[in-house]
FIKOLZA-1660 file (N, C-alpha, C; in steps of 0.1 Angstrom, whole numbers, plus 5000, padded with zeros to 4 digits):
% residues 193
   i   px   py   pz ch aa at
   1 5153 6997 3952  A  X  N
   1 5160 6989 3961  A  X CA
   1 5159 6994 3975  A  X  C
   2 5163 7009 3976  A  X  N
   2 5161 7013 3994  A  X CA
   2 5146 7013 3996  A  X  C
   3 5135 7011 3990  A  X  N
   3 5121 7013 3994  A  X CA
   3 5116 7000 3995  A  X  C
   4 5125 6988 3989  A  X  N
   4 5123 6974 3991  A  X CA
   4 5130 6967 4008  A  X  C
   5 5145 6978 4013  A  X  N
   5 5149 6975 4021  A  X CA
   5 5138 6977 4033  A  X  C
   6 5135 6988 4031  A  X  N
   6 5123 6999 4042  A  X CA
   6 5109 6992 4045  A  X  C
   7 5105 6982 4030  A  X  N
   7 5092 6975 4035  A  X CA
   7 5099 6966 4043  A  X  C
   8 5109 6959 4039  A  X  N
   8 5117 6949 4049  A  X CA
   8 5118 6952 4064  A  X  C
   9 5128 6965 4065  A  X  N
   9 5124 6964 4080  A  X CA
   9 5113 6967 4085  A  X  C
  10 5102 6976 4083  A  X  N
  10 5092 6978 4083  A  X CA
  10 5081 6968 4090  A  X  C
  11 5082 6958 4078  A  X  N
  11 5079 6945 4083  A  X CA
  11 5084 6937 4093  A  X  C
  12 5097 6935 4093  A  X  N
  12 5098 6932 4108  A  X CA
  12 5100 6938 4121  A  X  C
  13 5100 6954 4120  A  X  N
  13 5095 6961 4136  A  X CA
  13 5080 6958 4134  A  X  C
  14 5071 6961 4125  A  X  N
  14 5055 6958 4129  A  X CA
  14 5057 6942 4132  A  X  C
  15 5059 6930 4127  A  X  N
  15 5062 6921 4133  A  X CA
  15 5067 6918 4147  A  X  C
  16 5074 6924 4151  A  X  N
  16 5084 6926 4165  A  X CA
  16 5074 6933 4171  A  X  C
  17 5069 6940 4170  A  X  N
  17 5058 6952 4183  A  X CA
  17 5042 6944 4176  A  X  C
  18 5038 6936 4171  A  X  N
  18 5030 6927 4169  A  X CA
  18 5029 6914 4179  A  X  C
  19 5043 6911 4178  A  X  N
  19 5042 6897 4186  A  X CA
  19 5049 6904 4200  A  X  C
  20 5048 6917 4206  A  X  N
  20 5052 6922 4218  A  X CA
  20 5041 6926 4224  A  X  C
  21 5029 6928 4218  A  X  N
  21 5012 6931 4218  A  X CA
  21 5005 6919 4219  A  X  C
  22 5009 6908 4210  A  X  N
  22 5002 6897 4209  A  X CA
  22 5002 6887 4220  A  X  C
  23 5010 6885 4229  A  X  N
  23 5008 6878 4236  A  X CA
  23 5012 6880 4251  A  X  C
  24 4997 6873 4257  A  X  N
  24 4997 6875 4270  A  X CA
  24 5009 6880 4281  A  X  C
  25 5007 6893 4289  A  X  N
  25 5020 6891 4300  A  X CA
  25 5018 6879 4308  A  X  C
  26 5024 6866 4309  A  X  N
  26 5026 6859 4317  A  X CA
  26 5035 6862 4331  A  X  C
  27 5048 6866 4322  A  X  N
  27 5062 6868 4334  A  X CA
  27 5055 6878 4345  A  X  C
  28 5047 6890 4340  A  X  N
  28 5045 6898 4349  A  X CA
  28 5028 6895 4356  A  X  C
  29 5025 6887 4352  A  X  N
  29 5014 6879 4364  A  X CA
  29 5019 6871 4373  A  X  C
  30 5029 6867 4366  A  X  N
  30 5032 6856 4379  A  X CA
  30 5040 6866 4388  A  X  C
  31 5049 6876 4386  A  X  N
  31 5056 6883 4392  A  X CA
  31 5045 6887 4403  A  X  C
  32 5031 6892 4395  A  X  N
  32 5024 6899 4410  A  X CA
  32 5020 6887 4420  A  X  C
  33 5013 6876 4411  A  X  N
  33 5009 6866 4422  A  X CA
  33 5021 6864 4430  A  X  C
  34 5036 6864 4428  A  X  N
  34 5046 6861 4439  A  X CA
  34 5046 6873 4448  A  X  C
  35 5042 6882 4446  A  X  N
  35 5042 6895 4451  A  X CA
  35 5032 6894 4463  A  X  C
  36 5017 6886 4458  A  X  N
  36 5007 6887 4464  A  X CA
  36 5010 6877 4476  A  X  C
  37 5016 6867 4470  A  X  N
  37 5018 6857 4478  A  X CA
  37 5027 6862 4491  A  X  C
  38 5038 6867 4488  A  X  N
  38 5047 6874 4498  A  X CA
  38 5036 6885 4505  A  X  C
  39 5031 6888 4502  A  X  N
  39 5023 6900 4513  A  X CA
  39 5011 6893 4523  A  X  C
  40 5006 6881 4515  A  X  N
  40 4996 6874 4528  A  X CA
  40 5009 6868 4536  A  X  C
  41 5020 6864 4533  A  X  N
  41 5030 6861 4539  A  X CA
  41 5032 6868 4553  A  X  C
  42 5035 6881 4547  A  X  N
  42 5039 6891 4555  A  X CA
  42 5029 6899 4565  A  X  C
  43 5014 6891 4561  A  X  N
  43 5001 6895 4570  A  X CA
  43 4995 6908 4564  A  X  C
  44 4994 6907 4553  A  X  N
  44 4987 6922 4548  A  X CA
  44 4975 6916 4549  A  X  C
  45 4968 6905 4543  A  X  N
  45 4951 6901 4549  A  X CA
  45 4950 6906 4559  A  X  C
  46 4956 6907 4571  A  X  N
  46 4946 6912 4583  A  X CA
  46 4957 6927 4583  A  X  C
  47 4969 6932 4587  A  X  N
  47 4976 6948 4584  A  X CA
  47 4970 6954 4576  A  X  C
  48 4974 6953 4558  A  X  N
  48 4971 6962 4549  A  X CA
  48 4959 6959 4540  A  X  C
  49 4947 6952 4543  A  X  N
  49 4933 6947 4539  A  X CA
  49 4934 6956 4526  A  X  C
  50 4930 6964 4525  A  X  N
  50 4923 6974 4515  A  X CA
  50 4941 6979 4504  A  X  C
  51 4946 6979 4508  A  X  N
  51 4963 6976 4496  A  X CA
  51 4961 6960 4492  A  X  C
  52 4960 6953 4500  A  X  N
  52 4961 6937 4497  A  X CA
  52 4950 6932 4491  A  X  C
  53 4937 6938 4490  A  X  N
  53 4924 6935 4482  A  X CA
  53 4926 6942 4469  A  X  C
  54 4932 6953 4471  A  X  N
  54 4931 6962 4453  A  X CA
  54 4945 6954 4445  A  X  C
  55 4951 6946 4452  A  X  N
  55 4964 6938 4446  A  X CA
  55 4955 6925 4439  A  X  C
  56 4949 6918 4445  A  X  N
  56 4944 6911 4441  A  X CA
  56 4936 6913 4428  A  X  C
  57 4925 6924 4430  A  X  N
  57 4911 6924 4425  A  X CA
  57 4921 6930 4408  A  X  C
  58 4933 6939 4407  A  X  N
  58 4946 6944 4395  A  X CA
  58 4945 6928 4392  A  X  C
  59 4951 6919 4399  A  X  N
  59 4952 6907 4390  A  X CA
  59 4945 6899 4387  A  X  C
  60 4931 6900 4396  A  X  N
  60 4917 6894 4386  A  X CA
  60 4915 6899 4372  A  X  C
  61 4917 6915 4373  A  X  N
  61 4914 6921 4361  A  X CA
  61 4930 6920 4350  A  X  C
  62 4937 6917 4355  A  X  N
  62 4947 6912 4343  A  X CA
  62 4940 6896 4339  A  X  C
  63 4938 6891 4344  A  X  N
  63 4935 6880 4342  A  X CA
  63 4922 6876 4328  A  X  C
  64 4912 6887 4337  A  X  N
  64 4901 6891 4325  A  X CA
  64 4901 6898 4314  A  X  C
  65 4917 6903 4316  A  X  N
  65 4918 6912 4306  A  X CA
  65 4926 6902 4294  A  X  C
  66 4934 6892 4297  A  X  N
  66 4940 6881 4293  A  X CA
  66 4927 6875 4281  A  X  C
  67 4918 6869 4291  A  X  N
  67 4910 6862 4286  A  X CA
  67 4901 6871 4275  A  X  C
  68 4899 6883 4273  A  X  N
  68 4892 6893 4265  A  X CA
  68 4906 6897 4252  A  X  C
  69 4920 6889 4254  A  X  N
  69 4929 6892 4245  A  X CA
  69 4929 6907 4244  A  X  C
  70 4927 6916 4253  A  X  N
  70 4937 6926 4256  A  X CA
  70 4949 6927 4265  A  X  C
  71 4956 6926 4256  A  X  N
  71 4973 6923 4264  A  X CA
  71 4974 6933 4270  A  X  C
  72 4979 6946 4270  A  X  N
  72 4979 6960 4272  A  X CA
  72 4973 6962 4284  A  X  C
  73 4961 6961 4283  A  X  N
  73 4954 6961 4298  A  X CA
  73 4957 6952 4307  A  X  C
  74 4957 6939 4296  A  X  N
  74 4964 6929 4313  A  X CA
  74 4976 6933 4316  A  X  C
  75 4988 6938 4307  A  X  N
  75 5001 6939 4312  A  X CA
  75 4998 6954 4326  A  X  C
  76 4988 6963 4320  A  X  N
  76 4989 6974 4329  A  X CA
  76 4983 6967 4341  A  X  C
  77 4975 6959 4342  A  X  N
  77 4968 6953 4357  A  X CA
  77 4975 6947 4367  A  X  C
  78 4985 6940 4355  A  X  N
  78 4994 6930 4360  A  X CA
  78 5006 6938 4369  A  X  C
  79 5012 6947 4365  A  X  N
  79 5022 6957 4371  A  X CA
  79 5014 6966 4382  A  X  C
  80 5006 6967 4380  A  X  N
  80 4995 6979 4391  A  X CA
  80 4995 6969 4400  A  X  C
  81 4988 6957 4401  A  X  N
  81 4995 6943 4411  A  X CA
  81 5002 6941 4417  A  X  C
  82 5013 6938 4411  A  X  N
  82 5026 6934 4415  A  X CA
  82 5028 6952 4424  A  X  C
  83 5030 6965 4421  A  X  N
  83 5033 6975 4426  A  X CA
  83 5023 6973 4438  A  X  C
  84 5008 6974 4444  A  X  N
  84 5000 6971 4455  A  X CA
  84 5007 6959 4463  A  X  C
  85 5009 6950 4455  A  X  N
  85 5012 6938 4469  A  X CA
  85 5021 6942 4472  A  X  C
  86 5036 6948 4465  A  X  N
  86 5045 6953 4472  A  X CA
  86 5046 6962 4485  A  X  C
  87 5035 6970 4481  A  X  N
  87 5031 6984 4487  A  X CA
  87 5023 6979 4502  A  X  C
  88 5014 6966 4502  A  X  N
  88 5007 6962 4507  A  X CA
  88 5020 6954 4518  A  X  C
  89 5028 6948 4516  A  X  N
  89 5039 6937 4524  A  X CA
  89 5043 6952 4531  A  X  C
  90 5051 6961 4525  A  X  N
  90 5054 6973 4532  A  X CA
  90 5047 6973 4546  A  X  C
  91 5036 6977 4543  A  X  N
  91 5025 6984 4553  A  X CA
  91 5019 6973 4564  A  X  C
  92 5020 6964 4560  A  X  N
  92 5018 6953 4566  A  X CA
  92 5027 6947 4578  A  X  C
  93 5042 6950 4568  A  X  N
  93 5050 6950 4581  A  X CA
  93 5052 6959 4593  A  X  C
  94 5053 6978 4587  A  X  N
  94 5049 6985 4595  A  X CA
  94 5037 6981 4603  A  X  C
  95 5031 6981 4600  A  X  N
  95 5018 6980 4613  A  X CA
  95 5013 6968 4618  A  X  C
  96 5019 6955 4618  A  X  N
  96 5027 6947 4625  A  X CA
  96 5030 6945 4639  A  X  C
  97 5044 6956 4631  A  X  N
  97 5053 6960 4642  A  X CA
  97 5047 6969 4655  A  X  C
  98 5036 6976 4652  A  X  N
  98 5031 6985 4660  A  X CA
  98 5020 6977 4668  A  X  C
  99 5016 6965 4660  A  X  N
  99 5005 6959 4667  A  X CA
  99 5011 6949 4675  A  X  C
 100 5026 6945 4671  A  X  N
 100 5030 6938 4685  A  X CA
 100 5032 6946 4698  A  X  C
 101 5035 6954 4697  A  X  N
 101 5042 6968 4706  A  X CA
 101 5029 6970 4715  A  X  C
 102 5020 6970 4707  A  X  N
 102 5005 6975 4711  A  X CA
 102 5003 6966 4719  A  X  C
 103 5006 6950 4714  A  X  N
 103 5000 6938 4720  A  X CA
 103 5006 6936 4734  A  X  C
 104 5022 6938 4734  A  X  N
 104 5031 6938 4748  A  X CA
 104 5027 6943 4756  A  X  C
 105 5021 6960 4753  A  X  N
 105 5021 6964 4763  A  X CA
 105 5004 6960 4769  A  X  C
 106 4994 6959 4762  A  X  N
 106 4983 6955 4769  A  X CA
 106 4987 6943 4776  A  X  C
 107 4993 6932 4770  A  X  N
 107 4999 6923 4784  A  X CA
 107 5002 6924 4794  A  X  C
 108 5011 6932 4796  A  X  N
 108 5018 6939 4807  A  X CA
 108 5008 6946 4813  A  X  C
 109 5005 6954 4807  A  X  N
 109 4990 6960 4817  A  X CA
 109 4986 6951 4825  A  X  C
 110 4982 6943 4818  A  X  N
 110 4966 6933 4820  A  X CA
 110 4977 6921 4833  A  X  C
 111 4989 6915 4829  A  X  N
 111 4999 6913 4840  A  X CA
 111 4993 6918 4857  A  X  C
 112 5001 6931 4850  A  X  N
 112 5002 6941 4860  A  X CA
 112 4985 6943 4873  A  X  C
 113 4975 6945 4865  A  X  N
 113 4966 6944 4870  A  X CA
 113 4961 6934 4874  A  X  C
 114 4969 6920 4873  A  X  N
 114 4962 6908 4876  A  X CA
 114 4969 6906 4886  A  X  C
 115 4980 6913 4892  A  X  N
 115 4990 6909 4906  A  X CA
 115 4983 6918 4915  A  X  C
 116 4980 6930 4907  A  X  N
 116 4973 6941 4919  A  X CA
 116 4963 6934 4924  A  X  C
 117 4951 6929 4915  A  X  N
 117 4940 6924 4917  A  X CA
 117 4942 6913 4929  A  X  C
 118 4951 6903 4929  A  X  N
 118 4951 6890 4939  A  X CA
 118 4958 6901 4949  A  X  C
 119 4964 6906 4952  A  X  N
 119 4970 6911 4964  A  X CA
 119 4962 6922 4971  A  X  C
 120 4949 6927 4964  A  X  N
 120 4938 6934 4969  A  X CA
 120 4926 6922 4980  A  X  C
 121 4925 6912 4970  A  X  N
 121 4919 6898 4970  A  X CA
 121 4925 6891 4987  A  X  C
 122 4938 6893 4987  A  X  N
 122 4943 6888 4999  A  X CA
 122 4945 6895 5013  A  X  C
 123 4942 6906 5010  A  X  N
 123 4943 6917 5016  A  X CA
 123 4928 6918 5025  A  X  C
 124 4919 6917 5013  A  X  N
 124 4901 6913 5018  A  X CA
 124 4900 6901 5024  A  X  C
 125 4910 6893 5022  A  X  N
 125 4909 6880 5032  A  X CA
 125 4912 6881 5044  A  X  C
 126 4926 6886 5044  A  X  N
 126 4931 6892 5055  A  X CA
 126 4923 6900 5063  A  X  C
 127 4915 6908 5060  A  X  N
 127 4906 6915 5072  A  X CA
 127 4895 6909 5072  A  X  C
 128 4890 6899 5068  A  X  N
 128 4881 6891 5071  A  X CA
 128 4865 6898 5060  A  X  C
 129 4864 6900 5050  A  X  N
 129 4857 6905 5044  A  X CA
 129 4849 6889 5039  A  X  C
 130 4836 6889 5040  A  X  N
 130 4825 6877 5038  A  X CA
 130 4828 6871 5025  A  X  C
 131 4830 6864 5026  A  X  N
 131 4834 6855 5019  A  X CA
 131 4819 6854 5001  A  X  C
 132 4807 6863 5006  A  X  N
 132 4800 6859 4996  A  X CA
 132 4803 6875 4988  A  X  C
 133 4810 6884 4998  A  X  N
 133 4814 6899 4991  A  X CA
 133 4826 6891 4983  A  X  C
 134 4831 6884 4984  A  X  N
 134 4846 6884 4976  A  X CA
 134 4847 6871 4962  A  X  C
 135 4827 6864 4962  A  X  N
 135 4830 6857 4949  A  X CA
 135 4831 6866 4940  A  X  C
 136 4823 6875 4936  A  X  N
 136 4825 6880 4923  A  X CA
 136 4840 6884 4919  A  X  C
 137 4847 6891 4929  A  X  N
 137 4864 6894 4928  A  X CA
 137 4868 6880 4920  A  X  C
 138 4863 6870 4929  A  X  N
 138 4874 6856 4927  A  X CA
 138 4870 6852 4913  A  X  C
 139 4858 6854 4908  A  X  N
 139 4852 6852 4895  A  X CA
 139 4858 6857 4883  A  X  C
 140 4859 6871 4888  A  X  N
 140 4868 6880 4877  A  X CA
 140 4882 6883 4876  A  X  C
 141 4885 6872 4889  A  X  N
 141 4904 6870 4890  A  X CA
 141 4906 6859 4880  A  X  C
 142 4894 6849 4884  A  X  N
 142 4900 6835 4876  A  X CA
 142 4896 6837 4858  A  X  C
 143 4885 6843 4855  A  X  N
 143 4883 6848 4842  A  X CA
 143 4893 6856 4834  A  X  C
 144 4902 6864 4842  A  X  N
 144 4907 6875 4839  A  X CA
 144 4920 6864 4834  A  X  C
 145 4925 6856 4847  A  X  N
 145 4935 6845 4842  A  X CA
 145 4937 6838 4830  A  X  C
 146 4924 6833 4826  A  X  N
 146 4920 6826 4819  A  X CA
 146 4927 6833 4803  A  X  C
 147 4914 6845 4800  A  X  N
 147 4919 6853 4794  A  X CA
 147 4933 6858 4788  A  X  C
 148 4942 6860 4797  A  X  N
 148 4956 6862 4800  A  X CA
 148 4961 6852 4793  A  X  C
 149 4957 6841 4794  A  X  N
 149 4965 6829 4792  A  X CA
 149 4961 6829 4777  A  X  C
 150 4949 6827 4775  A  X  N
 150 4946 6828 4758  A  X CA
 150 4953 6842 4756  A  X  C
 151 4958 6855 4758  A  X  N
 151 4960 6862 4752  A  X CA
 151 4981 6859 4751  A  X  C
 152 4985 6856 4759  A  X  N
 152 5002 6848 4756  A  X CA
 152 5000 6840 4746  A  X  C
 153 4990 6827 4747  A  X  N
 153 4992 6822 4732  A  X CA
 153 4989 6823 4720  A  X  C
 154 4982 6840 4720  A  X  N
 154 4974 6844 4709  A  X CA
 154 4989 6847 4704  A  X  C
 155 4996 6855 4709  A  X  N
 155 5009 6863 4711  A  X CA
 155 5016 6855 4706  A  X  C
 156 5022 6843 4711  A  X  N
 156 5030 6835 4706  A  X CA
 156 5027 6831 4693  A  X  C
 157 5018 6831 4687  A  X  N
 157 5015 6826 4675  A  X CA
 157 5012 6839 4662  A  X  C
 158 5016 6854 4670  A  X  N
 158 5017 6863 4662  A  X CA
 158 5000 6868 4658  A  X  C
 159 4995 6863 4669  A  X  N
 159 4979 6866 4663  A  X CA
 159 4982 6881 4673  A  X  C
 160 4982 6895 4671  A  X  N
 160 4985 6903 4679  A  X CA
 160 4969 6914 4684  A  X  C
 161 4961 6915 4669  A  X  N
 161 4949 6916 4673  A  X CA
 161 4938 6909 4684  A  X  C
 162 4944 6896 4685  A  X  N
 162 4933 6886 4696  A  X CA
 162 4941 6891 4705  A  X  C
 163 4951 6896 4706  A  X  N
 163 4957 6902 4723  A  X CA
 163 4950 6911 4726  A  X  C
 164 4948 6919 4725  A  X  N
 164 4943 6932 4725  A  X CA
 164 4929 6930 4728  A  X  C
 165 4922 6924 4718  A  X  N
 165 4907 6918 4721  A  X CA
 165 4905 6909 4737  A  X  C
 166 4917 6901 4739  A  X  N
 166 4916 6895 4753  A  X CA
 166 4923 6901 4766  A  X  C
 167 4933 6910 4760  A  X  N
 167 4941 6915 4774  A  X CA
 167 4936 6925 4782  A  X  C
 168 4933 6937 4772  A  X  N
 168 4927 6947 4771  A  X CA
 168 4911 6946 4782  A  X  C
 169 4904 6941 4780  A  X  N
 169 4890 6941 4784  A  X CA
 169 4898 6932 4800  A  X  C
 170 4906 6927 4799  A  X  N
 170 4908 6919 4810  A  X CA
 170 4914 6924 4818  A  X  C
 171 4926 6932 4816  A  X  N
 171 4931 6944 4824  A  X CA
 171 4918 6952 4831  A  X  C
 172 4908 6959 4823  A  X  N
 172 4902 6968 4828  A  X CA
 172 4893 6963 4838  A  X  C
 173 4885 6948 4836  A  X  N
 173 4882 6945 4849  A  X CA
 173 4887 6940 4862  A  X  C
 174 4901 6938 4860  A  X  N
 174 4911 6936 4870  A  X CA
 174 4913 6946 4878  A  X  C
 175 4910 6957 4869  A  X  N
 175 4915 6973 4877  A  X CA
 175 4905 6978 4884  A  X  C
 176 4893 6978 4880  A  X  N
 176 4883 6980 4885  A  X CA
 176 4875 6971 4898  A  X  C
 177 4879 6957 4898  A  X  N
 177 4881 6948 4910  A  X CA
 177 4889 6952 4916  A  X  C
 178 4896 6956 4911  A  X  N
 178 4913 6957 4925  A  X CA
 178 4908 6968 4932  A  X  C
 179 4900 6979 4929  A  X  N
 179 4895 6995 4936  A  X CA
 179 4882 6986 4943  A  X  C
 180 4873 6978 4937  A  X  N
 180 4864 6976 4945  A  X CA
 180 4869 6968 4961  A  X  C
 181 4878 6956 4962  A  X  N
 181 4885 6950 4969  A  X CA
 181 4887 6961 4979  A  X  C
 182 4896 6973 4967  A  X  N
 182 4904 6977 4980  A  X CA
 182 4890 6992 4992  A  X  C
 183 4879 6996 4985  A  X  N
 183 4868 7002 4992  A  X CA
 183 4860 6989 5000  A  X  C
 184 4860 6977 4996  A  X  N
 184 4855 6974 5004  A  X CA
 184 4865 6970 5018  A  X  C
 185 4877 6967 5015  A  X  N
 185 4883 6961 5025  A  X CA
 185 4887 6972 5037  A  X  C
 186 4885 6988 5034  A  X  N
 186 4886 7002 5037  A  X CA
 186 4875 7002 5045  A  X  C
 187 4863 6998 5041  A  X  N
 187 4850 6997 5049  A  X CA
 187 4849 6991 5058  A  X  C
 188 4858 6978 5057  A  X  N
 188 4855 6962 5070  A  X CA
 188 4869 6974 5077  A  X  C
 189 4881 6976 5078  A  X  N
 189 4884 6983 5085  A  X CA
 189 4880 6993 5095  A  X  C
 190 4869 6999 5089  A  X  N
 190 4866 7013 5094  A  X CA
 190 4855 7012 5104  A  X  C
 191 4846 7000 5099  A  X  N
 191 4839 6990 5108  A  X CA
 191 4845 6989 5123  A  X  C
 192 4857 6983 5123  A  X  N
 192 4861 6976 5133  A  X CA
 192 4870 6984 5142  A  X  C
 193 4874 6999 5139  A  X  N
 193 4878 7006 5149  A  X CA
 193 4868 7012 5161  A  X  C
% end
């Protein structure tokens, strides 16, 4: 009688960790795809690339692991997943945050260098500096503008890498115009005493 109880339960824990083996983790794939989905959310495709690709490529391989009816492996792929995209939204927001900060201030620079630049520009007017010495300035004022303007609405729309790519190079030849303006305008002066 107790060795008839014992195949009994026996039978139903191997039954119970049978059908705990047997079938697919669903709940915890979908947990990572929500996971993954919140991290492109949160900009880890372009922040955390390399966390946000090994999230993914965990839940391809749960997926194939599904399809090859190893549960075990998919369940481990699946949670390795879900843990990366988490890890990946993290990092993503961190550096983000740094790439807006980053992005302000090359604005500001590049701003900054674009008021110096026309007030060097006016200055070469003002002393009468030839008019064919001062296209290139005026070329690289209205480009520089241009630029500027694409990089506020890169900004506004949270794209903070295209700021940098447009503010950045635009600032520097603003700065570098504004020194040439101001040697040559130093020259037509020095001319005329």
């Amino acid at each position: 009688m107790f060795s008839g109880r014992r195949r009994i339960v026996f039978a139903i824990v191997s039954a119970l960790l049978a059908a705990s083996c047997g079938e697919p983790p669903d709940k915890e794939m979908q947990q990572a795809q929500g996971s993954i989905d919140a991290a492109r959310a949160a900009g880890a495709e372009t922040y955390a690339t390399a966390e946000f690709t090994a999230a993914q490529d965990a839940l391809k391989q749960a997926r194939e692991a599904v399809d090859q009816r190893d549960y075990q492996s998919a369940l481990n792929h699946a949670l390795d997943s879900r843990e990366r995209a988490q890890n990946a939204a993290k990092e993503a927001a961190d550096r983000k945050a740094t790439a807006r900060g980053d992005a302000e201030r090359a604005l500001s620079d590049a701003t900054t260098a674009l008021t110096e630049a026309r007030l060097k520009l006016k200055t070469a007017e003002a002393a009468r500096v030839a008019p064919k010495t001062l296209a290139a300035p005026r070329r690289t004022i209205a480009d520089s503008e241009q630029a500027l303007q694409k990089a506020r609405a890169a900004f506004g729309q949270g794209d903070y890498p295209a700021v940098a790519r447009l503010a950045g190079p635009a600032g520097t030849a603003l700065i570098r115009t504004a020194r040439d303006l101001e040697a040559v305008t130093n020259i037509m002066g020095r001319r005329r005493r």
